[in-house]
C-alpha positions as CSV (number, residue, x, y, z in Angstrom):
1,X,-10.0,4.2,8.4
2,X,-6.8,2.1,8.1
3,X,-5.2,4.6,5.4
4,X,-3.5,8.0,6.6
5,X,-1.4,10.1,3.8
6,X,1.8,11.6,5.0
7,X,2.5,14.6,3.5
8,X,5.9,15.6,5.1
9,X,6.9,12.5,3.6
10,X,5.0,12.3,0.6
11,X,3.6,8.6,1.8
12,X,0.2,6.5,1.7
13,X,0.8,4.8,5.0
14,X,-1.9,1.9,5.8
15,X,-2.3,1.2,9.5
16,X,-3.2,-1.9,11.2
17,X,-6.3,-3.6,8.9
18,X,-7.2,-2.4,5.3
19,X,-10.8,-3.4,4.9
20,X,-12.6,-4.1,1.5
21,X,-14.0,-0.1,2.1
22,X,-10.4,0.8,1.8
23,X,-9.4,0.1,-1.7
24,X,-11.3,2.7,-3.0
25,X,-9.6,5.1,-1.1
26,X,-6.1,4.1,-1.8
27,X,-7.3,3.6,-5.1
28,X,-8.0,7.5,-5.9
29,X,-5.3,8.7,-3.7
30,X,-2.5,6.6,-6.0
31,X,-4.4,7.2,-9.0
32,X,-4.6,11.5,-8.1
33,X,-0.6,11.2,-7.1
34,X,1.0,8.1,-8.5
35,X,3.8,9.2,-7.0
36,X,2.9,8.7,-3.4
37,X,5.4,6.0,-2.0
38,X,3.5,3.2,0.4
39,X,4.6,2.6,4.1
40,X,3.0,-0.8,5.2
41,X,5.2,-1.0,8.3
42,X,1.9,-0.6,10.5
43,X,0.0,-3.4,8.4
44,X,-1.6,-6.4,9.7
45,X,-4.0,-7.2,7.2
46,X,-4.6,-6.4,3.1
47,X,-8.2,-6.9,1.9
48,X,-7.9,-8.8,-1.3
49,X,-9.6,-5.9,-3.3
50,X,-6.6,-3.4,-1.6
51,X,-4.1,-5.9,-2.7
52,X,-5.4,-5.9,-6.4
53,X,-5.1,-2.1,-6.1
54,X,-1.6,-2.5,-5.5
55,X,-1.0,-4.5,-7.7
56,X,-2.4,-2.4,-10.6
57,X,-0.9,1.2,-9.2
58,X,2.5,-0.8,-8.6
59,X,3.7,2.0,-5.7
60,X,7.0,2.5,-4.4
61,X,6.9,0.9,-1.5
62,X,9.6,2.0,1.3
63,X,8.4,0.3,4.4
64,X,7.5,-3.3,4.5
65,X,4.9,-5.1,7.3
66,X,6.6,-6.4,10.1
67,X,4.9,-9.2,10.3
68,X,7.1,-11.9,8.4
69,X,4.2,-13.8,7.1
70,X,2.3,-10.8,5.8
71,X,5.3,-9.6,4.1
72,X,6.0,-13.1,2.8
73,X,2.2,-12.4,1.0
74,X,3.4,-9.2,-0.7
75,X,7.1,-9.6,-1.5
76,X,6.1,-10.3,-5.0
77,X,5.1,-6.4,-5.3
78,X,8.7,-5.7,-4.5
79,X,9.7,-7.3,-8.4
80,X,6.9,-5.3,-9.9
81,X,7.5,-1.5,-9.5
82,X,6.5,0.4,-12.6
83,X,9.8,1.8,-14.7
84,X,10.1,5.1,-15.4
């Protein structure tokens, strides 16, 4: 599994590919602490269906991919964090 929850942190970190089998699990793990910032600083590839997630839980997101095309792909996220 691609998705690893640091708890020191208080982070959903997703590591190297997140697969369509993924989404559900960052799915429930944002939806049981909304809360949870996102590290994608390991990232190489976002499923479509983990990318919709995103989209709907809106996390705080404090590490971007390295990769400058992947981030390219998700820079739109950074405009639509949730306001508290």
């Amino acid at each position: 599994m691609s998705v690893e929850v640091l708890k020191e942190q208080h982070t959903l970190k997703i590591i190297e590919n997140a697969e369509i089998e993924d989404a559900e699990t960052i799915f429930e793990l944002l939806q049981k602490d909304p809360k949870l910032s996102l590290d994608l600083s390991e990232c190489k590839h976002l499923h479509t269906s983990c990318l919709q997630v995103l989209m709907l839980m809106k996390p705080n997101i404090v590490a971007w991919p390295k990769d400058k095309g992947l981030y390219m792909w998700l820079s739109f996220l950074e405009n639509g964090k949730k306001e508290e």
